[in-house]
N, C-alpha and C positions, 0 to 999 in steps of 0.2 A: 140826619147828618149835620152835625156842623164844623167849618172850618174858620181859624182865628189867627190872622196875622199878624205880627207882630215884626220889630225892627228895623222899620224903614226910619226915614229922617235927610237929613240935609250934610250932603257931604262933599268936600271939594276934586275939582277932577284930579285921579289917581286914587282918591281913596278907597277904603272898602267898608262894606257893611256886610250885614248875616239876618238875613229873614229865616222866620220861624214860622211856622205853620201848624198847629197844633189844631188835632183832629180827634173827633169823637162820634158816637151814635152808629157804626160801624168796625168791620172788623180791617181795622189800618191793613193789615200785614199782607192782605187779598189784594189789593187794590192798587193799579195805578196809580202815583200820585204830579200832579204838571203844575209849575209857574207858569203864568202868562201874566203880560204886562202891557196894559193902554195909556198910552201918550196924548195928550189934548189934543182933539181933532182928528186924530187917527184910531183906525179898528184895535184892535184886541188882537196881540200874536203871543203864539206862544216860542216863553223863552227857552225850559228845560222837561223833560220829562223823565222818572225813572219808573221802574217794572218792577210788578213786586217780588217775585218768587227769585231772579237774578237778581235785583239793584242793578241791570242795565241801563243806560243813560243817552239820552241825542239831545242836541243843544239846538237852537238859531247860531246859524253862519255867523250873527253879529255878536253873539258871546262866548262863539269859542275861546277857549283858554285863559277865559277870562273869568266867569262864571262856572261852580260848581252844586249839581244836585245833589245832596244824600239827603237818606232815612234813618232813623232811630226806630225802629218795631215798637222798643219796648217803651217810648216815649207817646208812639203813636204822633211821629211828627217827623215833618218835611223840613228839608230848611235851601237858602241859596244862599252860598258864598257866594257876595260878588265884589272882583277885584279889578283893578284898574277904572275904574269906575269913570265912563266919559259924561258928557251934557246931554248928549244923545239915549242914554239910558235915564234920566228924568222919566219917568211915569208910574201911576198906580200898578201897582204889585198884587197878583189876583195865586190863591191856592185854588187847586180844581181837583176833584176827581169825578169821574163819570159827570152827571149833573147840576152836581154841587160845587157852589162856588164859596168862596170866605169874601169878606169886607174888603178887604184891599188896605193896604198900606201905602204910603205914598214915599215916593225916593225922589228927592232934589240931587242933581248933580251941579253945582254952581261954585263961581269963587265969589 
């Protein structure tokens, strides 16, 4: 399994970015796939998740409607819109499914 992040970077608050996740060594389409994202000094929570057979989705309270999960099948890739983007949301950007984790990418939220 591996997982490959992509699109993080330095953006000021309000704005938006779009993580990618691009995923291989299994069969994408099966599988769960979750963003989680660790802050300096703090644990690891998770942001989004979606299901794979629905593309059902549950968020963290703190990015409702703010943040959005989907999938691509045939890309074999995850991604997050994320909008409005506060300071608070500053941290490493983790793809997960079952065990496996990707590198992380890191999101600055700053003016």
């Amino acid at each position: 399994v591996q997982l490959v992040e992509s699109g993080g970077g330095l953006v000021q608050p309000g704005g938006s970015l779009r993580l990618s996740c691009a995923a291989s060594g299994f069969t994408f389409s099966r599988y769960r796939m979750s963003w989680y994202r660790q802050a300096p000094g703090k644990e690891r929570e998770l942001v989004a998740v979606i299901s794979s057979a629905t593309a059902s989705t549950n968020y963290a309270d703190s990015v409702k409607g703010r943040f959005t999960i989907s999938r691509d099948n045939a890309k074999n890739t995850v991604y997050l819109q994320m909008n409005s983007l506060k300071p608070e949301d500053t941290a490493v950007y983790f793809c997960n499914t079952g065990g496996s984790w990707g590198q992380g990418t890191q999101v600055t939220v700053s003016s």
